[in-house]
N, C-alpha and C positions, 0 to 999 in steps of 0.2 A: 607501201613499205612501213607506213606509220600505224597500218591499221591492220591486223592480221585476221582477214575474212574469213580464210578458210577454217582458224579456232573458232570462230563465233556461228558458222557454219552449224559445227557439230551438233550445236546444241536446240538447232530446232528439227522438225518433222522430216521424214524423207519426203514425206507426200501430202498436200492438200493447198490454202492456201494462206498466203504471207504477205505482210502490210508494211514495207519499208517507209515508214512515214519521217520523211527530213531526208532524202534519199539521197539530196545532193548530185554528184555526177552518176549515179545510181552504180558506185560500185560493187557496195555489200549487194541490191536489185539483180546485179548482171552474178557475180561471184555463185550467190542461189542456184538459178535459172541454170549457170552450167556445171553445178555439182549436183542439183537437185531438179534431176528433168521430169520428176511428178509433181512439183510445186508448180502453183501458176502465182507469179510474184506481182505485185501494185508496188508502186514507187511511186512515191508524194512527197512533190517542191513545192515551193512559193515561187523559187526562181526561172523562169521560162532559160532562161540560156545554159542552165547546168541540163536541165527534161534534156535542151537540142544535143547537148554532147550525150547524156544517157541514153538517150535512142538512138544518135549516132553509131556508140558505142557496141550497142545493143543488136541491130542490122543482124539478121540472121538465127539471130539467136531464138529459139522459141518457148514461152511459158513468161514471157515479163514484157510489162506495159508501165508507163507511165500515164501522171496526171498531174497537173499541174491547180495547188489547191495549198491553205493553211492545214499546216500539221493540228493543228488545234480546233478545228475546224469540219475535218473530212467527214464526210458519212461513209461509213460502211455498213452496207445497207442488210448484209448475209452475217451472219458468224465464219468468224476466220479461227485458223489452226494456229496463227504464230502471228508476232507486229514483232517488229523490230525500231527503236530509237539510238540511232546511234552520232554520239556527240555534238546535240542539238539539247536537251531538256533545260541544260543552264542557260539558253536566250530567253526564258519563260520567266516570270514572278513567281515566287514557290505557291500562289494559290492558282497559277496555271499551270504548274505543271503536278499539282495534285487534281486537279481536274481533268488533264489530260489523261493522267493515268488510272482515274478511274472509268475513262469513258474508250479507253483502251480494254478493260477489264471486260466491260459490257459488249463490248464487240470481238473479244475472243468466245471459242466455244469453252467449255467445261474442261479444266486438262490443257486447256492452250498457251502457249509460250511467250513471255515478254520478256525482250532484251532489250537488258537497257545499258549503254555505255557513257560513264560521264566521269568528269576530274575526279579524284578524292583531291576534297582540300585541306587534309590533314598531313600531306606527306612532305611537309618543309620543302627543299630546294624543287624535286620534282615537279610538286603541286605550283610553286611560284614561276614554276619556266613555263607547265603546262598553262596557268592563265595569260601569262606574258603572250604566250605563243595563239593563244586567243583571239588578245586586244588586238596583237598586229594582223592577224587574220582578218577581223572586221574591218582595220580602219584600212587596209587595202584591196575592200570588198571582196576576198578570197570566199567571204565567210559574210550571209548576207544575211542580217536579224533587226526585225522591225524593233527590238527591246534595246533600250540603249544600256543597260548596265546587265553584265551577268549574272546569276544565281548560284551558285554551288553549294550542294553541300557534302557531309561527311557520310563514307558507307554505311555507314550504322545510322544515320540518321534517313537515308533511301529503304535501309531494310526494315526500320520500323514503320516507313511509310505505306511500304509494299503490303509488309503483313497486314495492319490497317484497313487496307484496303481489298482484301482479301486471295492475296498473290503468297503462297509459299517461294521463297526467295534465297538461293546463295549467290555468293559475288567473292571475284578475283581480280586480281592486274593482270589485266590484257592488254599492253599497249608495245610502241616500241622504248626500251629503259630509260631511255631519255623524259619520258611522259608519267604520269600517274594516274592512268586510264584504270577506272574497274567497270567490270561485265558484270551486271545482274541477270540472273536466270531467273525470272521469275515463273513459277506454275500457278495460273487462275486454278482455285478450287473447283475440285470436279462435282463439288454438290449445284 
């Protein structure tokens, strides 16, 4: 309800394959998999008991697997079509989550898609409820991050990262109203 998949959906391939890293209960993972039955989807946790409920979850369904592994961490071993990060990159220190995203970059193909969803923490009362709503998430293990303090930053400050880093990039509020979620689209250069 808080997180509206099937918009975020839109925006990657119909077909090929997709790296839900921070996958969590893998529901954007499962969402994929049955809107997008030429995708073969990977979902990457840290946490072993969110993978059991996302393969639970998952039973039946075909094109999505799980593994259990750091986001920061993972190999991918092929060029993928699309990675998806969705509201996990502010558990990272900003010089790990520039690193993440550039070794995201390298492990897309030419043209391939990176979504990325994270607070703006520019938008006054929404931005202060969305981190609120955070802290409580960690500190009742909802929400399970080896990094003890969060990082955010402002959209503008992601899309000069992005480009940077060689990702053409827009971004929107994609959350439910209550939150101050924005969607980055990013396209790795196809050179």
């Amino acid at each position: 309800m808080l997180t509206p998949y099937s918009r975020m959906i839109q925006y990657l391939p119909q077909k090929g394959t997709i790296v839900d890293l921070g996958c969590g209960h893998g529901l954007l993972s499962l969402a994929v998999a049955l809107e997008r039955p030429e995708c073969q989807v990977l979902g990457v946790d840290h946490d072993p008991k969110r993978l059991a409920l996302a393969s639970e979850a998952s039973k039946g369904v075909g094109g999505v697997r799980y593994e259990e592994g750091s986001m920061s961490d993972v190999a991918i071993k092929e060029p993928v079509d699309a990675i998806t990060i969705i509201d996990a990159l502010h558990y990272f220190a900003p010089e790990e989550q520039e690193r993440m995203i550039a070794r995201c970059r390298d492990a897309l193909k030419p043209g391939g898609t990176l979504l990325i969803r994270e607070v703006d923490r520019s938008t006054g009362v929404r931005s202060i409820f969305n981190r609120a709503y955070e802290r409580v998430a960690k500190l009742i293990k909802f929400t399970r991050s080896v990094e003890e303090s969060a990082h955010y930053r402002q959209p503008e400050e992601w899309g000069q990262l992005l480009k940077r880093l060689g990702f053409e990039a827009n971004w929107f509020r994609c959350s439910h109203p209550l939150f101050a979620d924005v969607l980055f689209v990013a396209r790795r250069s196809a050179l």
